[in-house]
N, C-alpha and C positions, 0 to 999 in steps of 0.2 A: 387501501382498496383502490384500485385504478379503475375510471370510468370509462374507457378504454374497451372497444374490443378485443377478447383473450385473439390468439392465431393461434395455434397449436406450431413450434419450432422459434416462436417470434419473442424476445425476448421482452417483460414487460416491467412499465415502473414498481409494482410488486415482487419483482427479484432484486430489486437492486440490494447490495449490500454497500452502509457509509465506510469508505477510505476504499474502494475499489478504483481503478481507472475503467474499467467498462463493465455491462454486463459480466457475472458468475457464469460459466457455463458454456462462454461460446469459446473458447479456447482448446486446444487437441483434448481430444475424446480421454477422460481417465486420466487427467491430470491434475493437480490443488496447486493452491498457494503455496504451498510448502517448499516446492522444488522449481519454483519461480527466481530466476535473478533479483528480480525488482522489488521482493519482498526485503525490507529491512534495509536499513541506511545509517549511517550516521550523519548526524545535525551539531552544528551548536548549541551547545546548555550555557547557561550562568554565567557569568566571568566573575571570580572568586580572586580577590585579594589577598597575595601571600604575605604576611606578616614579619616572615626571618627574611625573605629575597626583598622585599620592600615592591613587588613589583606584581604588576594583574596577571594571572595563568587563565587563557581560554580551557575550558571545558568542551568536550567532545562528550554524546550521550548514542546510546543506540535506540534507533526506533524502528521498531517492527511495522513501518505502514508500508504502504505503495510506493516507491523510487518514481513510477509511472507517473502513480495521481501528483505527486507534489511537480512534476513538470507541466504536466497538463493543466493543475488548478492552481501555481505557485504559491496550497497552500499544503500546509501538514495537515495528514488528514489522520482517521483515528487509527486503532493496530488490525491491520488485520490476520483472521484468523488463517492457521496453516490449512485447516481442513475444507476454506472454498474450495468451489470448481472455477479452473483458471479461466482467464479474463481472453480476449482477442489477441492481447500485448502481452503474453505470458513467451515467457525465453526461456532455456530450460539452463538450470544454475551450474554453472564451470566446477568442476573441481578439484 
């Protein structure tokens, strides 16, 4: 609950969603997460010891958070959903 005056159009800390890069909603009219570039990355996982090469293999993992958020907060942030309403920073995904 934000102690905050609503505005009506004004985005508030009771919209936010965790691992977005901006407000849900303020981004082109009718558009989600879903079909955002910035959704989904890969990161580094684990580095795992190969036992027959004798030698350490990096691991690559996929994560569905924000590309956005993790430059912005240089941190990993959680997944987010396909079904938000896109962010400020929303690019529509190449295909």
């Amino acid at each position: 609950m934000s102690y905050m005056t609503k505005l009506p159009g004004v985005p508030d800390t009771d919209d936010l969603k965790a691992g977005m890069a901006f407000f849900p909603n303020t981004g082109p009219f009718g558009k989600t997460c879903e079909t955002c570039a910035h959704r989904g990355y890969w990161r580094k996982g684990k580095d795992k010891f190969n036992v027959r090469t004798g030698m350490i293999e990096e691991k690559q993992v996929r994560s569905l958070g924000c590309r956005m958020f993790l430059k912005l907060s240089d941190k990993h942030g959680p997944r987010v959903d396909k079904n938000w309403r896109a962010c400020k920073y929303y690019e529509e995904k190449q295909s």
